[in-house]
DSSP file (Angstrom, degrees, kcal/mol; ACC not computed):
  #  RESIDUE AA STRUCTURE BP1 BP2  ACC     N-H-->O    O-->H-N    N-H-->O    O-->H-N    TCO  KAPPA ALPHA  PHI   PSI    X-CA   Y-CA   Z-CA
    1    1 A X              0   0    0      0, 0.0    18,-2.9     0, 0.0    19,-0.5   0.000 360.0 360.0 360.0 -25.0  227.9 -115.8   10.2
    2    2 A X  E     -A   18   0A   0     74,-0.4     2,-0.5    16,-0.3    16,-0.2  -0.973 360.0 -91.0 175.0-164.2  228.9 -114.1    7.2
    3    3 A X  E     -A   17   0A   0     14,-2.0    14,-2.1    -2,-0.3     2,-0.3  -0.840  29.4-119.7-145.9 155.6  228.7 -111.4    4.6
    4    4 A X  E     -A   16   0A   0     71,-4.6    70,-1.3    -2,-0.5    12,-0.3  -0.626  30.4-178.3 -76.8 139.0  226.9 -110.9    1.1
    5    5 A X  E     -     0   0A   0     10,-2.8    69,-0.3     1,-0.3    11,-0.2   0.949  46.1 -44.8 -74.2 -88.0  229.5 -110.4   -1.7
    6    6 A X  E     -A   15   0A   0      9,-1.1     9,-1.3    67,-0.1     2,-0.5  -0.753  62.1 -69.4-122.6 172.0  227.8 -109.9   -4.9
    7    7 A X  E     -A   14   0A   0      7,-0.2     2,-0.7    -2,-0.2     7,-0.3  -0.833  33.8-158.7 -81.6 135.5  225.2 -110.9   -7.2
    8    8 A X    >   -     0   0    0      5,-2.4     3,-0.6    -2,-0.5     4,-0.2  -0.862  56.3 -38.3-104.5 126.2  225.7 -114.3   -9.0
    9    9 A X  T 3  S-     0   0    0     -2,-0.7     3,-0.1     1,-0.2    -2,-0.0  -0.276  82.1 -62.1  77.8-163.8  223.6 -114.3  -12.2
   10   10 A X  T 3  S+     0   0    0      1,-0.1    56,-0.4    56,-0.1    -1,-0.2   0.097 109.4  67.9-121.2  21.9  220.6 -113.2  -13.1
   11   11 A X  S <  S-     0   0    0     -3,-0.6    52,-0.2    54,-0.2    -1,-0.1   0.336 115.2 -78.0-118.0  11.5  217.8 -115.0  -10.9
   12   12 A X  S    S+     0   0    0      1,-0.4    -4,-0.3    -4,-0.2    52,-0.2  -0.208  76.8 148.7 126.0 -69.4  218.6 -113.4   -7.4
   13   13 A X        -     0   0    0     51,-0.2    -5,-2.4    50,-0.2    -1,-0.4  -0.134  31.3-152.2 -42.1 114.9  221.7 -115.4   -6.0
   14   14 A X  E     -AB   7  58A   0     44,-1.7    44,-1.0    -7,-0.3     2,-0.5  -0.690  11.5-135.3 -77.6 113.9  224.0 -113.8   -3.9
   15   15 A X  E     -AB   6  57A   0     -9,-1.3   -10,-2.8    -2,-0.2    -9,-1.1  -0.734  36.5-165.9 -85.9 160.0  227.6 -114.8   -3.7
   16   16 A X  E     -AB   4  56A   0     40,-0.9    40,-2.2    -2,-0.5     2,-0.4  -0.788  33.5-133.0-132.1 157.2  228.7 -114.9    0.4
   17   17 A X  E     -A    3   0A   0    -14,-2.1   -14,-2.0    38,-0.2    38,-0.2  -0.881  30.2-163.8 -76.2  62.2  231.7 -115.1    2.7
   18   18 A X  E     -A    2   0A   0     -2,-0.4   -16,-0.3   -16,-0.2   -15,-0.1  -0.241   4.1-157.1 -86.7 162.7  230.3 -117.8    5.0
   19   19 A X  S    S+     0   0    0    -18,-2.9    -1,-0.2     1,-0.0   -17,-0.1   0.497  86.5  20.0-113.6  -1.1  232.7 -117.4    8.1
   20   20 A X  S >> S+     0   0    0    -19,-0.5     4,-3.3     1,-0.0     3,-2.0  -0.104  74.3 161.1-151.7  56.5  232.3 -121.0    9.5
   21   21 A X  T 34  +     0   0    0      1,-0.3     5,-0.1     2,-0.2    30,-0.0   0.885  69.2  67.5 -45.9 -37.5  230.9 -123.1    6.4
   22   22 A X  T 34 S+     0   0    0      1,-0.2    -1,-0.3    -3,-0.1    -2,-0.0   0.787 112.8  15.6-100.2  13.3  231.9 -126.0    8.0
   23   23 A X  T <4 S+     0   0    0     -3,-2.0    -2,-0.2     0, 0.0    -1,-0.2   0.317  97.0 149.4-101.0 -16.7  229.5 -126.6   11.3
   24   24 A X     <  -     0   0    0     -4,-3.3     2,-0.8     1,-0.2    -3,-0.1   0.205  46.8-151.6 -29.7 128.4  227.0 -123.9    9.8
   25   25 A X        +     0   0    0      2,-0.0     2,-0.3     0, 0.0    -1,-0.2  -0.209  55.8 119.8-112.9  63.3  223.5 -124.1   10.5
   26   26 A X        +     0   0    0     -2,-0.8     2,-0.2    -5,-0.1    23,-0.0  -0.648  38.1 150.0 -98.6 171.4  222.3 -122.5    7.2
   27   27 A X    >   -     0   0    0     -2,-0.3     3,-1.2    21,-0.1    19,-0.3  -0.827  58.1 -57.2 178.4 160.2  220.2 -124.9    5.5
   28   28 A X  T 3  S+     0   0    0      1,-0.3    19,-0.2    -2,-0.2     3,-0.1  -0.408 123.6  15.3 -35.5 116.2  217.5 -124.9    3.4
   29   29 A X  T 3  S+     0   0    0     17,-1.7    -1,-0.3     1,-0.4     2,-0.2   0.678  89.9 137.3  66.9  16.6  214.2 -122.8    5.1
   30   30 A X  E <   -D   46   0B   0     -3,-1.2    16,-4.0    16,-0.5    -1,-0.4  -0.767  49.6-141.6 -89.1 165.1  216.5 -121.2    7.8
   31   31 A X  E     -D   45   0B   0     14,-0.2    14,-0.3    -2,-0.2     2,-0.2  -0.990  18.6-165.8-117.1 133.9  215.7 -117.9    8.2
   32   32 A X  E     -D   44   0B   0     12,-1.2    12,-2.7    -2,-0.4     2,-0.5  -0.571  22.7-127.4-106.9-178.5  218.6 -115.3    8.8
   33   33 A X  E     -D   43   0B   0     10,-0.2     2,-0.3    -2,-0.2    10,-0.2  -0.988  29.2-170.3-128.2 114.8  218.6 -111.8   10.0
   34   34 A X  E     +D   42   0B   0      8,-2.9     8,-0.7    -2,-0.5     2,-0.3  -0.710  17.8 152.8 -94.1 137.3  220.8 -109.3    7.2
   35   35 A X        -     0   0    0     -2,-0.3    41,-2.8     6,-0.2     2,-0.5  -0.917  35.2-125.0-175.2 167.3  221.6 -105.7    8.2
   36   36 A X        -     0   0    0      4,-0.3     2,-1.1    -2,-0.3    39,-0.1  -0.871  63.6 -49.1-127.4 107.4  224.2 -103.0    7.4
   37   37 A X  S    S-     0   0    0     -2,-0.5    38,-0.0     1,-0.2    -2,-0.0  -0.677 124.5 -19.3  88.9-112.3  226.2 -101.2    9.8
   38   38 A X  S    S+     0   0    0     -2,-1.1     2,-0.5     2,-0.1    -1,-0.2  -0.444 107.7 124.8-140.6  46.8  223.8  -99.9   12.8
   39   39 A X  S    S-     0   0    0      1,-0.1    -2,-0.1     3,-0.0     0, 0.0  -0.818  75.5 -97.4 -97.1 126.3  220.6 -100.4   10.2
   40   40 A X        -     0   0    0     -2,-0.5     2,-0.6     1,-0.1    -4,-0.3  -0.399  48.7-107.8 -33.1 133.0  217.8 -102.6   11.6
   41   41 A X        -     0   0    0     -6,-0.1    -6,-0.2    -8,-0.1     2,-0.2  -0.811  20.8-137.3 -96.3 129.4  218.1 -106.2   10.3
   42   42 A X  E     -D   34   0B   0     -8,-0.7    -8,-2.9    -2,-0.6     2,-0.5  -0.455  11.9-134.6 -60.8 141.4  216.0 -107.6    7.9
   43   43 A X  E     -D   33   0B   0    -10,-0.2     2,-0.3    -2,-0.2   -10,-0.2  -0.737  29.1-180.0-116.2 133.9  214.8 -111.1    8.4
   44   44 A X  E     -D   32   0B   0    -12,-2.7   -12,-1.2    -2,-0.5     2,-0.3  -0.911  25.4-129.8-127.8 158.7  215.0 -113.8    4.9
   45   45 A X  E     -D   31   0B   0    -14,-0.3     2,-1.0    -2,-0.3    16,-0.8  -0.876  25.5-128.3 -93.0 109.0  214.1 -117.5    4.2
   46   46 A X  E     -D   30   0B   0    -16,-4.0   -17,-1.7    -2,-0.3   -16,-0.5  -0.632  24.4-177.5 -53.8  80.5  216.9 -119.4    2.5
   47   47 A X        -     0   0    0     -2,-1.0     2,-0.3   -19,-0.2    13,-0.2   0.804  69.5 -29.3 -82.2  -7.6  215.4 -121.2   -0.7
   48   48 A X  E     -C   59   0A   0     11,-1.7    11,-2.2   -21,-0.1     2,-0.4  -0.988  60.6-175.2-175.6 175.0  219.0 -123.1   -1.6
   49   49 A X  E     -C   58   0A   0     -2,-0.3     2,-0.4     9,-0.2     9,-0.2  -0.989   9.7-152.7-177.1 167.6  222.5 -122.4   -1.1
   50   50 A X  E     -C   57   0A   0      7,-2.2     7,-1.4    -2,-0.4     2,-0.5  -0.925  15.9-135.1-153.1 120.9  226.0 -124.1   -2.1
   51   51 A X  E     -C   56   0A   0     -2,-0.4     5,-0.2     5,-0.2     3,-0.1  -0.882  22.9-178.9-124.3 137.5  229.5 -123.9   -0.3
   52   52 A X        -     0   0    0      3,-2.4     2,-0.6    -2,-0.5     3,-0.4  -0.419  46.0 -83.3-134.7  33.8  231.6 -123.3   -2.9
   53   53 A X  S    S-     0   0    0      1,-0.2    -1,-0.2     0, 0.0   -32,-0.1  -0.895 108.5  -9.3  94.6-155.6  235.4 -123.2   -1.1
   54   54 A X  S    S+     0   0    0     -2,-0.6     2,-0.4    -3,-0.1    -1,-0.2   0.638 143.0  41.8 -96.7 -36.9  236.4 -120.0    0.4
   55   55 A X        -     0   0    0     -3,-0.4    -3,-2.4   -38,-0.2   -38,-0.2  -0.964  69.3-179.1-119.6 139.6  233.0 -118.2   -1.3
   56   56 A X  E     -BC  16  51A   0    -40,-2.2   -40,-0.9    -2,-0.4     2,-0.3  -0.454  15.9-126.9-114.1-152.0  229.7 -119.7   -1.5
   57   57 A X  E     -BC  15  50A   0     -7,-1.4    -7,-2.2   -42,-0.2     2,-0.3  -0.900  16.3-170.7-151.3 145.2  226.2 -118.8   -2.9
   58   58 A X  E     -BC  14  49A   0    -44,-1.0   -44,-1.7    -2,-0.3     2,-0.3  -0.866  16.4-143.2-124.4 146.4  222.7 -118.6   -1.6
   59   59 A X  E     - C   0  48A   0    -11,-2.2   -11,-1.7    -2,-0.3     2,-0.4  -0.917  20.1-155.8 -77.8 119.0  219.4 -118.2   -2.9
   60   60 A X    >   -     0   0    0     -2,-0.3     3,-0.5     3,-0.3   -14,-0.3  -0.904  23.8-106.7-115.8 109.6  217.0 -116.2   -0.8
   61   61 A X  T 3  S+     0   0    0    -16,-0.8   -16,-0.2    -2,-0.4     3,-0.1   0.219 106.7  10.6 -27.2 119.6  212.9 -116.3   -0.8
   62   62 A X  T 3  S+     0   0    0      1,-0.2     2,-0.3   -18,-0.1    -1,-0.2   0.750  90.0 109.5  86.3   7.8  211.8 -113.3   -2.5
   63   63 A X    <   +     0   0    0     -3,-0.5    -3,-0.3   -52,-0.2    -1,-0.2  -0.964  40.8 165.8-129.1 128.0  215.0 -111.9   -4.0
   64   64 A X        +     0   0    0     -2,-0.3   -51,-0.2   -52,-0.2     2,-0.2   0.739  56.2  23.3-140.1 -65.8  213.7 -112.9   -7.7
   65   65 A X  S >> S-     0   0    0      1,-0.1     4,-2.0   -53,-0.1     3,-0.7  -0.772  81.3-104.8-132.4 169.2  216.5 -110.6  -10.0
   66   66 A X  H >> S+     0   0    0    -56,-0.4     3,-0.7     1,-0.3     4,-0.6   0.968 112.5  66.1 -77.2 -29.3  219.9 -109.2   -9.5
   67   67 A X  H >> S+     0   0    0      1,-0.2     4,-1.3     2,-0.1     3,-0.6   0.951 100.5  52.5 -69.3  -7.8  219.1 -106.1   -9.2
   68   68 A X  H <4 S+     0   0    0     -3,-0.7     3,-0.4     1,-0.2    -2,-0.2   0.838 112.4  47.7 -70.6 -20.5  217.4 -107.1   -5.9
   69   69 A X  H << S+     0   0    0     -4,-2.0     3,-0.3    -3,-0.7    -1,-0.2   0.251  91.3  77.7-112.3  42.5  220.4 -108.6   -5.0
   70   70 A X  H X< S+     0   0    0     -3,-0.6     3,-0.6    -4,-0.6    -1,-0.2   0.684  97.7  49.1 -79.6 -48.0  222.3 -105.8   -5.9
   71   71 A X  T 3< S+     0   0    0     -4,-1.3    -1,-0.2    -3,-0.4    -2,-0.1   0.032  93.3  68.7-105.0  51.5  221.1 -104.4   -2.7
   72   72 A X  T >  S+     0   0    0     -3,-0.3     3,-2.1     3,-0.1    -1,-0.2   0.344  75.2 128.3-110.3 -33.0  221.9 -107.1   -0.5
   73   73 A X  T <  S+     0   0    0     -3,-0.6   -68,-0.2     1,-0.2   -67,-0.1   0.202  75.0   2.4 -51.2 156.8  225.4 -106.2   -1.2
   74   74 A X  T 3  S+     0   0    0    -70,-1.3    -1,-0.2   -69,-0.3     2,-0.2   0.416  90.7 134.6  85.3  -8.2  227.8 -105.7    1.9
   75   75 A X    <         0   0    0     -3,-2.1   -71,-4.6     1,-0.2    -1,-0.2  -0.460 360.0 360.0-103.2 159.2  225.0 -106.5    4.4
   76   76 A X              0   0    0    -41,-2.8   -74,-0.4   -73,-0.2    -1,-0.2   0.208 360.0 360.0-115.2 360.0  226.2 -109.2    7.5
């Protein structure tokens, strides 16, 4: 559904590439599945998100500072 950009700020928040922001069924409490390449995916809890135009940003339960969502970057 889309791919993590960067970190925005300093609390965690990722900006994203949503690829179909408008029928998307991210919402608050979905859980998505992240991975990179041929890597297992990892499974996250959405705590907020905003679509923001052409980039959005999300929050994710449990990613707390940027450098944890330092290493989110790139992942689908």
């Amino acid at each position: 559904m889309g791919k993590i950009l960067k970190p925005r700020g300093l609390k965690g928040e990722v900006w994203t590439s949503i690829f179909n922001d408008r029928d998307s069924a991210l919402k608050k409490g979905c859980r998505i599945w992240l991975s990179r390449d041929k890597e297992p995916p990892v499974i996250f809890e959405i705590e907020s998100l905003k679509f923001v135009g052409e980039k959005s940003w999300i929050k994710l339960l449990k990613i707390d500072s940027r450098i944890e969502a330092e290493t989110l970057q790139g992942m689908r």
